[in-house]
Backbone bond lengths (Angstrom), bond angles and torsions (degrees), N, CA, C in turn:
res aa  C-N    CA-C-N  psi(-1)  N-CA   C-N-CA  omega(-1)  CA-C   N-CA-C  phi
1 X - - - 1.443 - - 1.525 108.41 -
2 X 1.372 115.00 136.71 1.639 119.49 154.71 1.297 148.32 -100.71
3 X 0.947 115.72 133.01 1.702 106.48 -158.68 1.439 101.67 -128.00
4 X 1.280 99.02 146.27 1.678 113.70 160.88 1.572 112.44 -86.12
5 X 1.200 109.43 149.59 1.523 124.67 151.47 1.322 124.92 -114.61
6 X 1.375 132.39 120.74 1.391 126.59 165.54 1.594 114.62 -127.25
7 X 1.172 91.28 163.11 1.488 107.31 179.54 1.671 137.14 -169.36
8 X 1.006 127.12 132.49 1.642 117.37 -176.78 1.245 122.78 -58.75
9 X 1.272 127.23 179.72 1.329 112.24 165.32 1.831 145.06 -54.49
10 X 1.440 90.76 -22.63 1.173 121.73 -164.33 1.489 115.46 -87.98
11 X 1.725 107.93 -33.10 1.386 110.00 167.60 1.671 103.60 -106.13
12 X 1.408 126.07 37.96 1.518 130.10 170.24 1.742 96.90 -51.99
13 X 1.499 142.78 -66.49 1.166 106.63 -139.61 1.633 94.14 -98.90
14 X 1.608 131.38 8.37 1.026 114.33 164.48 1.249 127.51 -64.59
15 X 1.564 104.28 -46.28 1.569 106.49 161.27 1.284 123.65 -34.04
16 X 1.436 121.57 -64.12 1.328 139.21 -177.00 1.591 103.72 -36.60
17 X 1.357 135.12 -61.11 1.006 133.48 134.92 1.475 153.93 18.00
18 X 2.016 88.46 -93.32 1.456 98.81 160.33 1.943 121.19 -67.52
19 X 1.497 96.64 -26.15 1.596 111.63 169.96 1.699 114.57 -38.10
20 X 1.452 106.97 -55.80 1.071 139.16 -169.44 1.499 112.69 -34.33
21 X 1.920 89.21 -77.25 1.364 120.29 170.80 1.507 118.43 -39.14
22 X 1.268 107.97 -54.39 1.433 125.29 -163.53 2.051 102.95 -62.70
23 X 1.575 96.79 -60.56 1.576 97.76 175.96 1.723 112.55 -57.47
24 X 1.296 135.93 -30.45 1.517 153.39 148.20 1.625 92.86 -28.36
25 X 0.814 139.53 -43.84 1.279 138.65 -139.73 1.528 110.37 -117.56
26 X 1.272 99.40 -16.52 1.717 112.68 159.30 1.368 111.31 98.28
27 X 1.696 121.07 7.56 1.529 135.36 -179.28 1.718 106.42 -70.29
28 X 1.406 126.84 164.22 1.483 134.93 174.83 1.635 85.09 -108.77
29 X 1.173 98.17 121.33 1.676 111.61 171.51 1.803 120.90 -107.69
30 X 1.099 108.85 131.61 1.500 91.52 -179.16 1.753 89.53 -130.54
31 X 1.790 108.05 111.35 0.991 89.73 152.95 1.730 152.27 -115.28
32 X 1.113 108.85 175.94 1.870 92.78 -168.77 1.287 103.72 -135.02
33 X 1.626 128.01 26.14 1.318 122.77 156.39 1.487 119.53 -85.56
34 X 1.718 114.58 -135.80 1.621 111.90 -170.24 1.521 114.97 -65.80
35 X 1.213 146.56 148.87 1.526 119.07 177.32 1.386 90.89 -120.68
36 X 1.378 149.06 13.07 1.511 144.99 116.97 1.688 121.53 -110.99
37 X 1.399 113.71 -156.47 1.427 119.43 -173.96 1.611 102.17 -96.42
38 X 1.238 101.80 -36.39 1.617 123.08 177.77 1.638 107.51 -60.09
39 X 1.526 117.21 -42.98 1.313 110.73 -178.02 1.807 129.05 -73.18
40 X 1.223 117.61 127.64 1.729 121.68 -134.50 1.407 84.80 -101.77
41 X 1.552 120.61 31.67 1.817 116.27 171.27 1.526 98.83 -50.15
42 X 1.055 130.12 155.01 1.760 162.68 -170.40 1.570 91.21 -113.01
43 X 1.572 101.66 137.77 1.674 107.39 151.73 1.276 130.91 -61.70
44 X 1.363 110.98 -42.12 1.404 97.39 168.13 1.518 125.27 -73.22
45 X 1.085 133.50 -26.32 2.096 138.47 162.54 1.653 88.35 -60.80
46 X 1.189 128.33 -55.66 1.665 110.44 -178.89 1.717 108.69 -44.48
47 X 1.780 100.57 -60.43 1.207 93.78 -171.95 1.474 134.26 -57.03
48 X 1.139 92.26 -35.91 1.757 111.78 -172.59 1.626 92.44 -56.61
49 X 0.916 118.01 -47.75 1.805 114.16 -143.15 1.704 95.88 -89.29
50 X 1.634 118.76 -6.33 1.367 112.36 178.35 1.716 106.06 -101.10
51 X 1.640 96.52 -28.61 1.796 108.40 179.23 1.791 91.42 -57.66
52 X 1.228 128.46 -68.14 1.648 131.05 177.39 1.509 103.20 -33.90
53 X 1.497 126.15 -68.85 1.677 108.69 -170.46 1.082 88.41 -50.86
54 X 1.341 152.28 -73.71 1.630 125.42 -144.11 1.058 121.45 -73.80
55 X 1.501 114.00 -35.86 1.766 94.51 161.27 1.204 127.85 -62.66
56 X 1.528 129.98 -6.04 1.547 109.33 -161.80 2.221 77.72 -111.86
57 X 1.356 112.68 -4.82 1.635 100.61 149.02 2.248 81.56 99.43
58 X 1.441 101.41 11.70 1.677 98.27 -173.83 1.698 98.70 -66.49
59 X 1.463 115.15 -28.05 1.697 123.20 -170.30 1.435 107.48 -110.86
60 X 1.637 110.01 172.89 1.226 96.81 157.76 1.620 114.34 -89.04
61 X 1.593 88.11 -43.90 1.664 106.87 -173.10 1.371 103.56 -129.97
62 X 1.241 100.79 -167.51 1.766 115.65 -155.35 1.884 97.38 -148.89
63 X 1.516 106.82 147.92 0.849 117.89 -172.64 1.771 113.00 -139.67
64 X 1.627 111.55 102.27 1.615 93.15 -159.17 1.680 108.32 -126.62
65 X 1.524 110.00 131.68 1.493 92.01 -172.92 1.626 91.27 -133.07
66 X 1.205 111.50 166.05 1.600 120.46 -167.81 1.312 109.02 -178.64
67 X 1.301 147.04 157.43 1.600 145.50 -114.61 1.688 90.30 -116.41
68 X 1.293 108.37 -31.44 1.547 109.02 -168.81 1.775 97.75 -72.13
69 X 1.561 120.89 -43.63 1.198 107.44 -171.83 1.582 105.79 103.72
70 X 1.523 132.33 -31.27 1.331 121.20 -156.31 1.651 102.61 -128.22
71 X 1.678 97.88 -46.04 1.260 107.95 -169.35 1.494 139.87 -26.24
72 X 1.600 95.40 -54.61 1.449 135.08 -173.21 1.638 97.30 -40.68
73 X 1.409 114.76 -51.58 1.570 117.05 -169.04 0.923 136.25 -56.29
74 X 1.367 98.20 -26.77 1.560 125.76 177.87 1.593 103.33 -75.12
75 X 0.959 141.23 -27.02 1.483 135.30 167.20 0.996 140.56 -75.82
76 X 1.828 102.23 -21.86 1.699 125.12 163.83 1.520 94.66 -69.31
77 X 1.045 128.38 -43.70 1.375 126.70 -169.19 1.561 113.84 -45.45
78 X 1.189 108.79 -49.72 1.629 126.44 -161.99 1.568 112.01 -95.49
């Protein structure tokens, strides 16, 4: 299975983290959120660009974390 990870700046080292776990676990991860703490990626450019791998079918699933906790969903939506 393949999965995305995204994330804002703000949840950078949770990802890092959940990243962790996920490759531990024997998944192909591609991610397209912050790739430091310094980098000022937005939740929604995280989101958008992981909502696209799954529509164009590049992932299976998606994995999205961001400081607000809620936001993120709202962008898969649209």
């Amino acid at each position: 299975m393949k999965v995305a990870i995204a994330s804002d700046f703000s949840g950078f080292r949770l990802k890092e983290a959940v990243k962790a776990h996920v490759l531990a676990l024997g998944y192909d991860l591609v991610d397209v959120g912050a790739q430091t703490e310094e980098d000022m990626t937005l939740y929604f450019d995280a989101a958008a660009a992981a909502a696209r791998l799954i529509q164009n079918k590049e992932v299976d699933r998606a994995i999205a974390i961001c400081s607000a906790g809620s936001t993120m969903r709202e962008d898969f939506r649209s």
